[in-house]
N, C-alpha and C positions, 0 to 999 in steps of 0.2 A: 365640481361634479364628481359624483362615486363611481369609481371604472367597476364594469358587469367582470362579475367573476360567477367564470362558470367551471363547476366541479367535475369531475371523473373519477369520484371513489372505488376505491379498492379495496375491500377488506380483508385485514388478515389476520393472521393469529391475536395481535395485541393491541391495534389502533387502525386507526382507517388512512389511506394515503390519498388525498388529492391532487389532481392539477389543476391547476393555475393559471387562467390564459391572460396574457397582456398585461401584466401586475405591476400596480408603484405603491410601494411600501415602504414606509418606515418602523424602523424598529429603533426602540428604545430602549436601554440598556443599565441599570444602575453599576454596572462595570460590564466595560466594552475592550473587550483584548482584539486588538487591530490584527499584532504580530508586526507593526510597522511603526513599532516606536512605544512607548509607555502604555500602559493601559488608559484607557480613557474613564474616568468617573461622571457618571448623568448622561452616558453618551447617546448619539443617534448614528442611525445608519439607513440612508436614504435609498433606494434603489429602484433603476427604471429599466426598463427592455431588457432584464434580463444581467445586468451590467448595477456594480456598483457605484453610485452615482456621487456622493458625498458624504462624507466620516466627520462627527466632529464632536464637540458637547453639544448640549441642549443650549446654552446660551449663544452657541455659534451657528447653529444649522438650524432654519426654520422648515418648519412640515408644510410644504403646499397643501391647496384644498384638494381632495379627490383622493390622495393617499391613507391604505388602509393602515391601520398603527397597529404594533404590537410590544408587547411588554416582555422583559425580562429580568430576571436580576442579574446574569451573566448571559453576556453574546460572544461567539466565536464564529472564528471560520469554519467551514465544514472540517471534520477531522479529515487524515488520510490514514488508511491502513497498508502500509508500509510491505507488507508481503500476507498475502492472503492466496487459497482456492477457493473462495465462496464465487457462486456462479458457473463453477464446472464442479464442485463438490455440492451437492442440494440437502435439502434439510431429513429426506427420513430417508439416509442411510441404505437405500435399496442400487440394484444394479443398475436402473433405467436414469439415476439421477446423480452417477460418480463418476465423473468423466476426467477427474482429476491425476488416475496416474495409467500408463497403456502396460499391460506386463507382458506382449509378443516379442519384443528387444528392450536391452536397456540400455539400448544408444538410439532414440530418436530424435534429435534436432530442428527436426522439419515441422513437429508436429505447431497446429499453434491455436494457443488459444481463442483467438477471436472465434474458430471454428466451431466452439463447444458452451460458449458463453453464453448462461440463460437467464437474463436483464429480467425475468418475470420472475425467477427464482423466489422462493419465501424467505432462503435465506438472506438473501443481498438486501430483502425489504427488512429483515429484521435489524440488521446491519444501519440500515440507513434513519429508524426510530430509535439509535444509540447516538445520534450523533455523526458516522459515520459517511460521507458522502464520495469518496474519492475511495477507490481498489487498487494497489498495487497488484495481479490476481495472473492467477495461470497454471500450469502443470506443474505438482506439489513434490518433495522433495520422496526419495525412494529408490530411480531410478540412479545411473548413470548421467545418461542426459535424457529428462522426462520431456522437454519440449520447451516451447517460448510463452515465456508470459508477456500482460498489455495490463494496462492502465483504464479503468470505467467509473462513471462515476456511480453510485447507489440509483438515482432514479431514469427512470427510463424505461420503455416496454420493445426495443431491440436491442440490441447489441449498436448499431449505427445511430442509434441515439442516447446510448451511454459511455461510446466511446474516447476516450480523451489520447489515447496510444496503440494502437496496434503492437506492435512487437518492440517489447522493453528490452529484454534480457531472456538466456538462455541458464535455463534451471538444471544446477549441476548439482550432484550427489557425490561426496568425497566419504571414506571412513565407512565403519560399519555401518552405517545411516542405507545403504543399500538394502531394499527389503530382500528377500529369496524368491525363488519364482525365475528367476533370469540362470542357464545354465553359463554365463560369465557375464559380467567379472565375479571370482570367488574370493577375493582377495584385494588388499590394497594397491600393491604395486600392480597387478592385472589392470585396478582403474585406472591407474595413474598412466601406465603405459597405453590402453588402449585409448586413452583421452587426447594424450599426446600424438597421438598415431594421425587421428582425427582432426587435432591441432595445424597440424603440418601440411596433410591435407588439403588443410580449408588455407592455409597461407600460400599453396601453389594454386589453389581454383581462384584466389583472389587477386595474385600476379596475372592467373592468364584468360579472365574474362572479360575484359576487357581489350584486350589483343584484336589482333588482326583474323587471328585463329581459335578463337573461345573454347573451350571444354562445353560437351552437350550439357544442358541442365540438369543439375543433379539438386534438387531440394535442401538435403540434409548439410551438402558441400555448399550450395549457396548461403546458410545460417554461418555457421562456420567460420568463414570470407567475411560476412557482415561483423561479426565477432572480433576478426582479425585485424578486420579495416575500422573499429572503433565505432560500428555505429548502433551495435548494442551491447549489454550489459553483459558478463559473465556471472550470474546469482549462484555463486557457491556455497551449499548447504554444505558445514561442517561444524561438528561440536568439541571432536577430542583437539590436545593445544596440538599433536603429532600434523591432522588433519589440516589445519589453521595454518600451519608451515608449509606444505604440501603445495597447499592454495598459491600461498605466496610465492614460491618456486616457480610455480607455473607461470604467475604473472609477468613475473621477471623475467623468466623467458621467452613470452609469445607476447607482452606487451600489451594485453587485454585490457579494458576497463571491467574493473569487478568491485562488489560486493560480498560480501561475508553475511549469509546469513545462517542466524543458531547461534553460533560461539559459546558455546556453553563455558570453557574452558578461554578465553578469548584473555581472561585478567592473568592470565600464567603470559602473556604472551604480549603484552601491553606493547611493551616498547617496539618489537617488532612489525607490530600491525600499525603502530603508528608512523616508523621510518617508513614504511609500505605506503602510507597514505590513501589508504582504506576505509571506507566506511564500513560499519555495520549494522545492521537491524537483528538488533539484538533478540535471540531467543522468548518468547511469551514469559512473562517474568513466572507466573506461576507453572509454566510447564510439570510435568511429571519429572522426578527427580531419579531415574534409572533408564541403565542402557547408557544409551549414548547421553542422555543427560544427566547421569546422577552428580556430576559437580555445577549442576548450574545455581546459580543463587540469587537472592531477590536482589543484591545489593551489587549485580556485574554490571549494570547499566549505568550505576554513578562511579562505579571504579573508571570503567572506560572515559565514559564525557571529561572524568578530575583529571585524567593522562591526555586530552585532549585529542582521543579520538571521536567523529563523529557519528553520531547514535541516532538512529529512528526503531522506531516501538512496531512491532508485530503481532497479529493475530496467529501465524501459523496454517499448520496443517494438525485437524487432528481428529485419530482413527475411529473418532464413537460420536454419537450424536450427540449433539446439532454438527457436526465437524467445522464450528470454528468456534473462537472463541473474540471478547471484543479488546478491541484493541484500545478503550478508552482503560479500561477496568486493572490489564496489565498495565498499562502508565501511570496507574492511581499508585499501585502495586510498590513500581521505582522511584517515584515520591514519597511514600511514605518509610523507604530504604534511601536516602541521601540522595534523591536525584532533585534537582531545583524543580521549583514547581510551576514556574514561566519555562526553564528549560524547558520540562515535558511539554508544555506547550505549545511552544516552538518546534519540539520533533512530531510533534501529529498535527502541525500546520507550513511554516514554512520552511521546514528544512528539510521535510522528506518530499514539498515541493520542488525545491532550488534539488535534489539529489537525483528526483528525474524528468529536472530540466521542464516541468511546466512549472513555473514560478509565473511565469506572465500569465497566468490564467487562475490558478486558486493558490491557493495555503494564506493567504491575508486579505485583511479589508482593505483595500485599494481605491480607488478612484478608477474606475477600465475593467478590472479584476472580473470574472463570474462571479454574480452575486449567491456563492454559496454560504450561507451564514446557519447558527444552529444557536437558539435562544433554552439557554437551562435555568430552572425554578433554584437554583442556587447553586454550589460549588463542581463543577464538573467532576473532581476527583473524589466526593462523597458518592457512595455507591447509594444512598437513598434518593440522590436528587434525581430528575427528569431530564430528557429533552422534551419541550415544549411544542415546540416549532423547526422543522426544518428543512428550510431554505436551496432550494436548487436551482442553478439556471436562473434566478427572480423567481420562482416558482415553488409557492408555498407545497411541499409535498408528505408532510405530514403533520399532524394536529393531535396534542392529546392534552387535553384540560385537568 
């Protein structure tokens, strides 16, 4: 018997999005990249409430009656974009819709994204008819410390139901990367020192909140502590290799989990970030190549992965419209510059899952997994193919023929 699907079209700039209620679908694949083992040839991919149900070939997985089919010649996971402001940065560039950096201080830690996230955004839907279903996303680099980014996935019409992480990580600005507007810091070492200052800080609010005698709530001092105590990220925005050292200093000293992101300069610097054991999401491969970027290049992403540091692919932050860019398109980009091209796969599915710790939930086709899956009319890395189909939640959320 055919399960009632009933629509809630959204139209927008370039394809119409629906939802999906109570959906069993299979999708068929003439190559199925799982991410959990070989790619699969003639594959299926079964999916019921929402949850990946069964992966297999066609000769091993049969289609119950009632399930709708869909065709592809490549299936994936939904992609992730790895660091992103889309959803607090919006699509036409006016003041009502850039939430993405505060210029009154350029030390706020407190701020945080969940606050500002707008799940209806055009941009996040455009994001999401790329391929694109998972946000790494939050206050954009510029600042000192611009605030706390979270984790959402592309579809959804609140924030509480695109939500996958509240507070990942604490978005930090090293190097000239600081825009102006801020009467300090003017200078490196001013960062460097006032960071540390803050540092220290947040390592005595997180000795003594816990106490008998707690320090009154302080917001900024509570991120800080979380930071201290390892239970979010340190996102360091740095491109020069000066900066890249800086970072690492730091870490060493206050013991942070962190991230590197940008690296423009990152391959001057290989072996260091790799004894550091640091990940990075490496700078948008095409970025603009001045300023703080003019040494970056198309071909830093497979220098780093060959030194065996680990890599995931970014959209960024960027100052003209649309203010973002896709983070499928850069990864086509470091493919066709020596990056493997299952690798790339791997960093916009399950590695920049396993990096923030939702691996039990997307980056692969699984058995249990969210059935986030994205069916493309041929090679995802040709910029002429499609996403056809894509898959949220078990919910078919966008269509384009």
């Amino acid at each position: 018997m055919k399960v009632l699907k009933l629509f809630v079209p959204v139209c927008l700039m370039f394809a119409c999005i629906a939802t999906d209620a109570a959906a069993q679908i299979a999708v068929k694949g003439e190559t199925v990249y799982t991410m959990d083992g070989d790619p699969i040839r003639d594959g299926v991919v079964l999916i019921r409430d929402g949850k990946i149900e069964r992966v297999g070939t066609a000769g091993s997985v049969s289609i119950p009656d009632g399930y709708d089919v869909h065709e592809a010649k490549v299936v994936t996971p939904g992609l992730i974009d790895s660091r992103s402001v889309v959803g607090l940065a919006g699509i036409l560039n006016q003041d009502h819709d850039q939430d993405q950096i505060e210029m009154s201080n350029a030390f706020q830690p407190d701020l945080r994204a969940i606050d500002a996230f707008n799940a209806r955004e055009d941009l996040v839907k455009f994001l999401l008819g790329k391929g694109i279903t998972t946000v790494h996303t939050g206050h954009g680099p510029g600042a000192l410390v611009s605030g706390q980014t979270m984790i959402a996935k592309t579809a959804g019409n609140t924030v509480e139901q695109s939500l996958v992480d509240s507070t990942t990580a604490i978005a930090i600005t090293l190097g000239a990367g600081i825009r102006g507007g801020y009467s300090t810091p003017g200078t490196r070492a001013k960062s460097v020192a006032m960071l540390r200052q803050n540092l220290i800080e947040g390592q005595d609010y997180a000795k003594n909140r816990n106490s008998d005698n707690p320090p009154s709530r302080n917001l900024g001092r509570e991120s800080m502590a979380d930071l201290i105590d390892g239970k979010i990220y340190a996102l360091i925005h740095v491109q020069r290799a000066q900066d890249i050292m800086t970072a690492i200093r730091l870490q060493k000293e206050f013991g942070f989990r962190m991230l590197l992101e940008g690296a423009a300069e990152a391959y001057l610097v290989k072996d260091e970030i790799k004894e550091a054991g640091v990940p990075v999401i490496i700078h948008p491969t095409m970025v603009r190549t001045w300023g703080e970027t003019q040494n970056a290049g198309f071909k830093t992403a497979a220098k780093l992965k060959e030194a065996g540091i680990p890599v995931v692919f970014q959209s960024g932050y960027e100052g003209y419209v649309p203010k973002t860019r896709v983070v499928l398109f850069e990864a086509a980009i470091a493919v066709a510059n020596g990056f493997g091209y299952e690798d790339a796969l791997q960093a916009l599915t399950i590695d920049a899952a396993a990096l923030f710790g939702i691996d039990d939930r997307v980056g692969s086709l699984e058995t249990g997994k969210d059935a986030d899956v994205v069916l493309f009319n041929g090679d995802p890395f040709e910029y002429t193919t499609k996403a056809t189909r894509v898959i949220v939640n078990g919910n078919v959320v966008y269509e384009k023929d």
